[in-house]
C-alpha positions, 0 to 999 in steps of 0.5 A: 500500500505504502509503495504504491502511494510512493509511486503515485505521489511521484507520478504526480509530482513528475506530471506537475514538473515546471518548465526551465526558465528562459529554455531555447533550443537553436542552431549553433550560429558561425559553425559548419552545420551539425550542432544545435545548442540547448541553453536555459537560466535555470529552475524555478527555485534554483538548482542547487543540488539539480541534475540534467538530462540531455535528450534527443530525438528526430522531429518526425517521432521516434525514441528518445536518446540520453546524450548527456547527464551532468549536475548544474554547476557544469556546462555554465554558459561562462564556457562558451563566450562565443555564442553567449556573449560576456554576460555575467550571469552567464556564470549562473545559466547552463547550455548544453550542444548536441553534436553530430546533426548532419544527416546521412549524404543522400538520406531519404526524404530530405530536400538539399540543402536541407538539414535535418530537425531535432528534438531535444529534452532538458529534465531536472532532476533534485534528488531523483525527482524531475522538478523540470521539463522543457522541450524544443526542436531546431535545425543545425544547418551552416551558417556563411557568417561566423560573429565571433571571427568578426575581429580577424574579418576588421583586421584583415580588411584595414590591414589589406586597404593599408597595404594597397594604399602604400602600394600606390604611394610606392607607385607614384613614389618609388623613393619612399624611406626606408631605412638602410641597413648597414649590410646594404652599404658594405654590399657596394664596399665587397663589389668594389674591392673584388674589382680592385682586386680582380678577384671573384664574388661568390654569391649563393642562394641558400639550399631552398627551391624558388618556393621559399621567400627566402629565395626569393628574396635572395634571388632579387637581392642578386639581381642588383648585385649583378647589375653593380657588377656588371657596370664595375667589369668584375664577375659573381659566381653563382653555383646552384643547389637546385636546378629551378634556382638554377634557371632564374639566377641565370635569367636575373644575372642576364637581365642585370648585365642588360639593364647595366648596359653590358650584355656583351659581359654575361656569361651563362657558365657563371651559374652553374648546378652542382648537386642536391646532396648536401654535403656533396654540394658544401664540398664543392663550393668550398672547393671552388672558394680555395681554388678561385680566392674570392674577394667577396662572399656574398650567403642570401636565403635558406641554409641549414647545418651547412652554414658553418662549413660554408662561412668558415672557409669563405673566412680563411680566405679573407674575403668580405662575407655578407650573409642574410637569412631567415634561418633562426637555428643558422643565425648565430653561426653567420653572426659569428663567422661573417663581416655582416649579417641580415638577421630574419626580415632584413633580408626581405628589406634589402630586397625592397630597399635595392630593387625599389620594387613599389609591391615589395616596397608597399608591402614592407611598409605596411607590415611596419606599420602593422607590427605598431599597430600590434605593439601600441594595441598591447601598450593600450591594452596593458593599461586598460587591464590595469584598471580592471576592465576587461571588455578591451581583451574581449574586442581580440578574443578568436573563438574557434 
């Protein structure tokens, strides 16, 4: 009699369940599809000692399934500011997504671009007794606009219409300032002296293909090298490690010897493909630099143990070495070993700085202004968390 009286009395109290304060069920927005979000500020009487369950079920009917079981004090709406925004009761207010949303490729029934509706329960349960109930239905469909990303969209726009515009003034202006970088000066200081000497330049490319920008930029830089050459009758040696390198060298050195007014000068053997083996190709340019005693040694681009090998015996034969690189690791062994030394982004700004180029130009400018955009935003930002404020560091939060 009693047990049925219990059953009773708890059937009763399942069937007079309330309903969550302020429950909604809604796509997840900025996401690829597939996730529907349940968010509710809590039950009537408060939660303390309150335990969900999450379920759900197809819109079109069918069984329910448990997702998730969790007690109040988690999965706090605080987790997730990038649908619920910074709010502070936020820390109070539960949310609960559903994964897994994206109906079968070709299901039956479903139109395309269609998704598939969902059903999803939220019960409380105090103590064994549900005391809460809501039910709600959504469907989890892509979204194109992600709110959250709305920052990085703003930052690459100004940043963009920044760079475009120094591009144009670097148009119509190709001596714009940019700083000189003493490497720069004792370029024309190694090319003079080689002449005085009738002494070679070797001049290397580093150990990347044309798909680094490293490269690259050590490509360009030859390309005023070989023009300065070229007007003072002297001669840059150019051995290759990759034979695509190999082809754009010759062309930029052939262009440099025309542009100097002197293509009767260039020689098409001055650069030469050694090998791709490492090693095999650090021999034989150390060979070449004991054989020919360069006045000059000139290290742009890409380099890896081999940098060392390659300083040290340019050194020993006590030629003027210039290197360049954005080879972290390489650094201090060019720094150690060589007469000046391009440290990371300089080799790009020699490359700008020496051909004028209004794109290298423009871009060079705009990444400066970039880095003092960055570095006084961390100043201001510095100075506002000193306050205690806190929305200035939510204007840069990347939800992913």
């Amino acid at each position: 009699m009693i047990r049925a009286v219990a059953i009773v009395l708890l059937t009763a109290a399942a069937a007079s369940a309330q309903g969550l304060e302020g429950f909604e069920v809604f796509d997840r927005p900025g996401d690829a599809g597939g996730t529907v979000i349940a968010a509710w500020k809590g039950v009537p009487g408060g939660d303390a000692g309150v335990e969900y369950v999450v379920s759900v079920a197809p819109a079109a009917g069918g069984e329910w399934a448990e997702v998730a079981r969790f007690a109040s004090t988690l999965h706090r709406k605080v987790e997730a500011p990038a649908v619920f925004g910074y709010a502070e009761s936020n820390e109070r207010e539960n949310y609960c997504p559903v994964d897994g949303l994206l109906p079968a490729k070709g299901a039956p029934g479903l139109a395309k671009g269609h998704s598939l509706e969902t059903r999803v329960r939220v019960e409380a349960f105090r103590g064994g007794v549900r005391v809460a109930l809501s039910e709600g239905s959504a469907s989890a469909r892509p979204n194109w606009w992600a709110p959250q990303k709305a920052n990085v969209l703003v930052f690459a726009l100004l940043f963009g219409a920044g760079t475009f515009w120094l591009i144009a003034r670097a148009r119509r202006n190709p001596d714009v300032f940019v700083r000189r970088i003493p490497g720069l000066d004792a370029m024309e200081e190694a090319i003079g002296r080689a002449t005085e000497m009738g002494r070679p330049i070797v001049y290397l490319n580093g150990l990347n293909g044309m798909d680094s920008i490293s490269t690259i930029a050590s490509v360009s830089i030859l390309g005023q090298v070989s023009r300065r050459v070229a007007s003072y009758d002297s001669q840059v040696l150019v051995p290759c490690y990759d034979p695509v390198v190999l082809s754009v060298s010759q062309e930029v050195l052939r262009e440099g010897y025309t542009a100097a007014g002197r293509p009767d000068k260039f020689r098409e053997h001055d650069a030469w493909f050694i090998t791709q083996e490492q090693f095999s190709y650090v021999a034989a340019v150390d060979g070449l630099m004991l054989r020919e005693r360069p006045a000059a040694c000139f290290y742009m681009g890409y380099y890896y143990a081999e940098s060392l090998l390659l300083a040290e015996t340019g050194g020993s034969t006590g030629a003027i070495q210039i290197a360049g690189t954005d080879s972290v690791t390489q650094l201090p062994f060019f720094i150690a070993t060589c007469d000046y030394t391009l440290i990371g982004e300089e080799l790009y700004a020699a490359s700008a700085y020496l051909s004028r180029e209004p794109l290298q130009l423009g871009s060079l400018r705009s990444q400066d202004f970039g880095k003092i955009v960055i570095v006084a935003v961390l100043v201001l930002g510095g100075l506002v968390a000193m306050t205690g404020a806190v929305w200035f560091k939510h204007l840069f939060t990347v939800a992913s």
